[in-house]
C-alpha positions in Angstrom: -15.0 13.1 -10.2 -13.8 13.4 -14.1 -10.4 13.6 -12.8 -10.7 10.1 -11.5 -12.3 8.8 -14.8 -9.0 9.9 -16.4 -6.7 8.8 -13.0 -8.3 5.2 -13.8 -8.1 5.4 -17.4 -4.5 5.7 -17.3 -3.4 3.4 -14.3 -6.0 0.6 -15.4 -3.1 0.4 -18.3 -0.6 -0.1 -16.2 0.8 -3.7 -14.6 1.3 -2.6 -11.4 0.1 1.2 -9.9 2.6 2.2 -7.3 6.6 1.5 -8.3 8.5 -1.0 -7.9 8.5 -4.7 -9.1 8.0 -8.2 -7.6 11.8 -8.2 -6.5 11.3 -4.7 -4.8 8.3 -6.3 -2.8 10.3 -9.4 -2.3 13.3 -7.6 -0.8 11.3 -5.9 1.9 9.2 -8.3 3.0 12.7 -10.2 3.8 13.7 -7.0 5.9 10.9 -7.7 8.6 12.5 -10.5 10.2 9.9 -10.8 13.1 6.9 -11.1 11.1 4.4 -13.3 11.9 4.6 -16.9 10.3 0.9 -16.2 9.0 0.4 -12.4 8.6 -2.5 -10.8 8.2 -1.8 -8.0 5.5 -3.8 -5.0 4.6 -2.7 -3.8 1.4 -4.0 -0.1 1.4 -4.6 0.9 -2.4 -3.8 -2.3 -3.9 -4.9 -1.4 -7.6 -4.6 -4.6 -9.9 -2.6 -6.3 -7.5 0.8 -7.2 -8.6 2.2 -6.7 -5.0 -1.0 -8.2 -3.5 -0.2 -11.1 -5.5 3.6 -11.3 -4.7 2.6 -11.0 -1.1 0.3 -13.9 -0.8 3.1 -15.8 -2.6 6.0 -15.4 -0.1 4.0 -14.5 3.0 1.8 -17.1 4.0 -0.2 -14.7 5.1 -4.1 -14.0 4.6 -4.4 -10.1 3.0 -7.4 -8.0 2.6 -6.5 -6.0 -0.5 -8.2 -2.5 -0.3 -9.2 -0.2 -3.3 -12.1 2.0 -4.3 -12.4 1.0 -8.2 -13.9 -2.4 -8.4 -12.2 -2.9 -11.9 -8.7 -2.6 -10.0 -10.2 -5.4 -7.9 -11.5 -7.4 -10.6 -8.4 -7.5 -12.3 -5.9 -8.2 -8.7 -8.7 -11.8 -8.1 -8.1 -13.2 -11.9 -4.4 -12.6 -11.4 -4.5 -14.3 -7.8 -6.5 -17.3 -9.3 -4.0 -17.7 -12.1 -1.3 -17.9 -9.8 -3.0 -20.0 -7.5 -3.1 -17.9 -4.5 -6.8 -16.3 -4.5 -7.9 -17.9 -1.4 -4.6 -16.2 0.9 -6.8 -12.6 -0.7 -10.3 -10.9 0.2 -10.5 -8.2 -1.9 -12.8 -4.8 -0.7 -14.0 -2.6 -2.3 -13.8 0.6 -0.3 -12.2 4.0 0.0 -9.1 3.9 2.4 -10.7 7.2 3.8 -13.6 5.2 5.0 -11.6 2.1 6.5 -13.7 0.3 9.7 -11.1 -1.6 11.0 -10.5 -2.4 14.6 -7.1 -0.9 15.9 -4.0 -3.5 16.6 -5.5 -5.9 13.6 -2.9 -6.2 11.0 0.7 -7.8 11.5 1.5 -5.7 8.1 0.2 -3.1 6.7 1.8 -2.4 2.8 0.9 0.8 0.5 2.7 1.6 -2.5 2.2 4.7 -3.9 -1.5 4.9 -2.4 -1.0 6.5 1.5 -0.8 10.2 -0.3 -4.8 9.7 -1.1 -5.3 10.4 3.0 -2.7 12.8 3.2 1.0 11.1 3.7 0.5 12.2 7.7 -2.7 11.1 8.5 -2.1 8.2 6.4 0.9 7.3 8.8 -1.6 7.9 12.1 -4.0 5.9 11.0 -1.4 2.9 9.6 -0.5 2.5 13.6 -3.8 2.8 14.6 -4.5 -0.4 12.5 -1.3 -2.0 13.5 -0.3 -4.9 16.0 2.2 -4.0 18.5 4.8 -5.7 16.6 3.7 -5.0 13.7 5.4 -3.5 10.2 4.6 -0.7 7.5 5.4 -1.0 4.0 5.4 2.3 2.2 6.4 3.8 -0.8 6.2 7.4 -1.8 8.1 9.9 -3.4 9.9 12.2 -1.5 12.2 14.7 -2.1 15.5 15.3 -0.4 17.8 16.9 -2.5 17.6 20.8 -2.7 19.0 21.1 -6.1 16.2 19.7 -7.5 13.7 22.0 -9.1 11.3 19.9 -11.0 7.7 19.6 -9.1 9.7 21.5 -6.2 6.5 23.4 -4.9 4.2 20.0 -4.8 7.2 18.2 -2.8 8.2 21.4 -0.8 5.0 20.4 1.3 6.1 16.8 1.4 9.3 17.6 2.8 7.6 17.3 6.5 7.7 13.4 5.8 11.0 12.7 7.6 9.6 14.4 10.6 6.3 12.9 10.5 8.0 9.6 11.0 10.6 10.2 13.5 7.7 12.0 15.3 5.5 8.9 15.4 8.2 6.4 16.2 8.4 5.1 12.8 
């Protein structure tokens, strides 16, 4: 548990907790050309919210925005207030391990930088469990496909089983 202290310490200084920027999240939410007109989102691991916030923006979609540190949370709502969009969001305060949803529920599900938490393949399973037949994923992780590269080469070796995992489960 002192690892997290120090894992919220650090990120709670950050603008956004997963990478990318609004124009990243803007870009592929344009991809999904067949999403719903009103999406419901879950954003798994939201953190303070800068995607949660872009989202409700250019979706006109309602999103549940998911995390286990209620500071995170705290932070995403004043955000979403000051840009006007805090009714579109229900934040929850709860650990994406421990997520009661009913299966076929979300028209989107997004996670940047989060899904690793559960493990990047049950993270996957349980992302089409939750989804609508028609339904999209937004993920971001790192991955590692180039063989020259050394640097954090053990960690990613076991990650490498990511392009698999998704052609495997239809992704």
């Amino acid at each position: 548990m002192e690892a997290m202290k120090y894992f919220y310490e650090l990120f709670s200084m950050l603008p956004r907790q997963g990478p990318g920027d609004n124009q990243s999240t803007q870009e592929a939410f344009r991809l999904m050309e067949e999403v719903s007109s009103e999406p419901y989102i879950l954003d798994i691991g939201c953190g303070v919210g800068m995607q949660t916030v872009e989202l409700a923006r250019i979706s006109n979609g309602t999103i549940v925005a998911l995390d286990n540190h209620q500071p995170f949370l705290d932070k995403l709502m004043e955000k979403a207030k000051q840009a006007g969009v805090a009714d579109k969001i229900t934040p929850m305060n709860q650990s994406m391990l421990e997520m009661k949803f009913n299966n076929n529920t979300f028209d989107l599900i997004w996670s940047e930088g989060a899904l690793y938490f559960m493990g990047f393949a049950d993270g996957l399973m349980k992302c089409k469990e939750l989804l609508k037949k028609h339904g999209y994923l937004a993920v971001t992780e790192m991955v590692y496909l180039l063989p020259h590269l050394f640097l954090c080469s053990n960690f990613l070796k076991k990650n490498i089983q990511i392009l698999e995992i998704l052609k495997a489960n239809s992704y």
